[in-house]
N, C-alpha and C positions, 0 to 999 in steps of 0.2 A: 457444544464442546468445540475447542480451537484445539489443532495442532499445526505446528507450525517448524520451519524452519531456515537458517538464514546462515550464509558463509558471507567473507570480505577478505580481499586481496592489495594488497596494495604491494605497486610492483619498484623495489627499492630505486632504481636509476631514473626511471620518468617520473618518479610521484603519481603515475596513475592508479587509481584506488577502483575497482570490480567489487559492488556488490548487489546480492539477490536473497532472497527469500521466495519459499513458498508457502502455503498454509489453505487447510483444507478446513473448512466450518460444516457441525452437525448439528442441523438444527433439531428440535421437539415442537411436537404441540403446541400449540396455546390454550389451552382447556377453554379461556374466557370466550373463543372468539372459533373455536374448533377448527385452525389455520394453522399448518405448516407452510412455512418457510421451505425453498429448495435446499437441498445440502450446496455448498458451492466451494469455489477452489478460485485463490488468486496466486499471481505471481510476480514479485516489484521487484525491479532492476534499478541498477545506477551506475554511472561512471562516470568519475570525475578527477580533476585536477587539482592534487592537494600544493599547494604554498608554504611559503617557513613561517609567515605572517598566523598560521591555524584557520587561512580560509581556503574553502575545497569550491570547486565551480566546474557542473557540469549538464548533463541531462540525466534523467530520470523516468523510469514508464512502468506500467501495471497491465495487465491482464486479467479480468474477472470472467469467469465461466460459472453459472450455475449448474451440477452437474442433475440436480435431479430435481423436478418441478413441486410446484407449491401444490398442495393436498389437502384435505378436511373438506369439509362439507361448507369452511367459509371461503374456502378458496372458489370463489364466484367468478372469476373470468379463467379458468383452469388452470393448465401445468403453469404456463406464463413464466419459463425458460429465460432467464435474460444473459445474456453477456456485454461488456464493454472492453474498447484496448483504451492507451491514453497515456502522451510523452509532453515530456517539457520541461522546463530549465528546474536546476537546483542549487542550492547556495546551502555549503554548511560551515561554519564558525565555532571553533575549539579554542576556550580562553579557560580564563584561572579567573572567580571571582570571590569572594571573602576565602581564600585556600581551598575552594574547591573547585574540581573541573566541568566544566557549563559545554555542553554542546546545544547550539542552536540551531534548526534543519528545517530550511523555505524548500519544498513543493510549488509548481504551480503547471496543472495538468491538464492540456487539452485532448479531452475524450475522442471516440471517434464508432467509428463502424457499432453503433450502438444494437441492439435487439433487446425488444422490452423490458425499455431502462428506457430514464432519460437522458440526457443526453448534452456536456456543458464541460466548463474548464473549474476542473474543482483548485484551489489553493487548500495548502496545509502550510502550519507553523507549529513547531515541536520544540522544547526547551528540556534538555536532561538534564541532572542536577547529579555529582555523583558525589554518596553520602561516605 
């Protein structure tokens, strides 16, 4: 189970646009494999510079904390706690395409101070479609 939640600011004179979320995951069993997942909690930020053009350009970062370790009897290397932090540029694009509004949203996140995690610069690409 996901709960989540996320505000956005956008400050009317600069066009600088603040936003965050946070969100806490509960994980279950896996009956097949008698392996809990830690429950865990992230936290993504952004700030950037919106344009009259619909392109926003700024950075971006996350925070993943496991709050409570991996459990069952297939959990074989134990609690195994991980956390990761991780910032980097973002590019977002608000256009009109056949009448509707398209936002397009580039990630590209270099991780950092890792604990059992790995450890890498994740990329994301996101396309909303609004019906």
């Amino acid at each position: 189970m996901n709960l989540g939640w996320g505000v956005t600011y956008t400050e009317p004179h600069t066009k600088l646009e603040f936003d965050s979320a946070i969100g806490v995951t509960f994980n279950a069993e896996n009956p097949a494999t008698n392996y809990k997942n830690g429950d865990d909690f992230i936290w993504e930020w952004a700030v950037g510079k919106k344009f009259a053009n619909g392109l926003e350009l700024g950075v971006a970062g996350y925070a993943y904390q496991q709050l409570t370790g991996d459990s069952g009897s297939g959990a074989k290397l134990g609690p195994f706690k991980g956390s990761v932090f991780a910032v980097g540029p973002h590019v977002v694009y608000n256009t009109v395409l056949m009448h509707r509004a398209v936002l397009f949203n580039f990630h590209n996140y270099q991780e950092f101070d890792a604990e059992n995690r790995f450890e890498g610069n994740v990329t994301t690409f996101t396309t909303t479609v609004k019906f």
